[in-house]
C-alpha positions in Angstrom: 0.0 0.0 0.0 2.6 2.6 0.9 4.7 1.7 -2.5 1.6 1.9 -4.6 1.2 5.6 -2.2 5.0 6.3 -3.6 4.6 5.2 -7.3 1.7 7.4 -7.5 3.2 10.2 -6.0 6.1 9.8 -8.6 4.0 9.4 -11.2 1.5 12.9 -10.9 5.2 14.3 -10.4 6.4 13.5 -13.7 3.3 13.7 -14.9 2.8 17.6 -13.7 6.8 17.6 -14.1 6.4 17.4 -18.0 3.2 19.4 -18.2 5.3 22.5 -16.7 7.8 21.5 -19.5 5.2 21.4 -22.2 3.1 24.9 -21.0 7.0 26.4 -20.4 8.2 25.8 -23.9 4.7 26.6 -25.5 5.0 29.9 -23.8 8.8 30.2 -24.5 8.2 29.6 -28.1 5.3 32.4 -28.3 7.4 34.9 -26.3 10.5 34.5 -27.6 12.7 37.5 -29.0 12.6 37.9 -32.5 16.2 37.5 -34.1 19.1 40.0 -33.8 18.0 40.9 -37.8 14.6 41.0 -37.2 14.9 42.8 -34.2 17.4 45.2 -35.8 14.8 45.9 -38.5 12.0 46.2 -36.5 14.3 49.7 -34.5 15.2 51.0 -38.0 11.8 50.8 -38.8 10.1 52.7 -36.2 13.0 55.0 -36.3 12.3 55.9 -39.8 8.5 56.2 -38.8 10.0 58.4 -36.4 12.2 60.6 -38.8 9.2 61.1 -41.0 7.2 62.1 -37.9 9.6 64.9 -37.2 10.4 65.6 -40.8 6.5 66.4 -41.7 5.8 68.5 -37.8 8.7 70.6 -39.3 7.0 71.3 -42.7 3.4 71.5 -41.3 5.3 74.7 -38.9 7.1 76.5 -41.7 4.3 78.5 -42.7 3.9 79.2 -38.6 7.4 80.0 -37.7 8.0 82.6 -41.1 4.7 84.3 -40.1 6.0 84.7 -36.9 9.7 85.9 -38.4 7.8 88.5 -40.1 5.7 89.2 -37.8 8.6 90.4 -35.5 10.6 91.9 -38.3 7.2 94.2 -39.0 7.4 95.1 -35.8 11.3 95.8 -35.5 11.0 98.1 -38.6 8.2 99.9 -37.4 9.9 100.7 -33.8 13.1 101.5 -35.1 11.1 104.0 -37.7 9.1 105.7 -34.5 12.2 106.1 -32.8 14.4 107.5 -35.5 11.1 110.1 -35.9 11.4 110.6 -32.4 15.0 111.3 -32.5 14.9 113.0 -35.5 12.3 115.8 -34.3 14.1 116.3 -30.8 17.0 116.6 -32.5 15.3 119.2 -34.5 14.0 121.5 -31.8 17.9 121.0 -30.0 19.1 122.4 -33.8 16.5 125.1 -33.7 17.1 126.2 -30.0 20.7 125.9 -30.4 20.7 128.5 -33.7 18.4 130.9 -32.1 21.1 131.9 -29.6 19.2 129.9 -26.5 22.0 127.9 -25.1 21.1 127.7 -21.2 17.2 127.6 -22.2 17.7 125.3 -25.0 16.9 122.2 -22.6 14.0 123.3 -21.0 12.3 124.0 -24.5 12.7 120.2 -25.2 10.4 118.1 -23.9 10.5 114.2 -23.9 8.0 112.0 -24.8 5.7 110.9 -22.3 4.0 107.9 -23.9 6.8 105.4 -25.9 4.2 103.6 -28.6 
């Protein structure tokens, strides 16, 4: 009775034994890497997906980021035009002040912008 007890034993132990085998190469087999070459094709791959990504966010922002360019260079021109005006006509009343003899008073006759737009 106790050796049938012990054959039994070994035998759902084997038997459990090589179903662990079977289910752990099954699984092996379905997760296993793919090949160095597969592998290294698969990266190159999604790295060119990548690339393109990139490549077409850069043309779909052209349009964007020269708008912006001239935009700003608008904006320089028309700032550095005010402010040579600006100069230009205190300079101007300095001239005029200055020809007219004024010398001492020629600073209180100039008056400086109060608003800078």
């Amino acid at each position: 009775m106790r050796v049938m007890r012990l054959y039994v034993a070994m035998f759902l132990a084997v038997v459990v034994g090589m179903m662990a085998l079977t289910i752990g190469v099954v699984l092996g087999l379905i997760l296993a890497p793919r090949s160095g070459k597969e592998l290294r094709d698969e990266i190159q791959a999604r790295f060119r997906a990548l690339q393109d990504d990139v490549q077409k966010k850069i043309e779909e922002s052209k349009p964007k980021v020269g708008q912006a360019v001239e935009k700003g260079r608008t904006g320089a021109v028309k700032g550095l035009d005010k402010a040579k005006e600006m100069v230009d006509k205190y300079a101007d009343a300095m001239q005029t002040s200055l020809s007219q003899g004024e010398e001492g008073t020629a600073s209180s006759q100039v008056t400086m912008p109060s608003e800078a737009s």
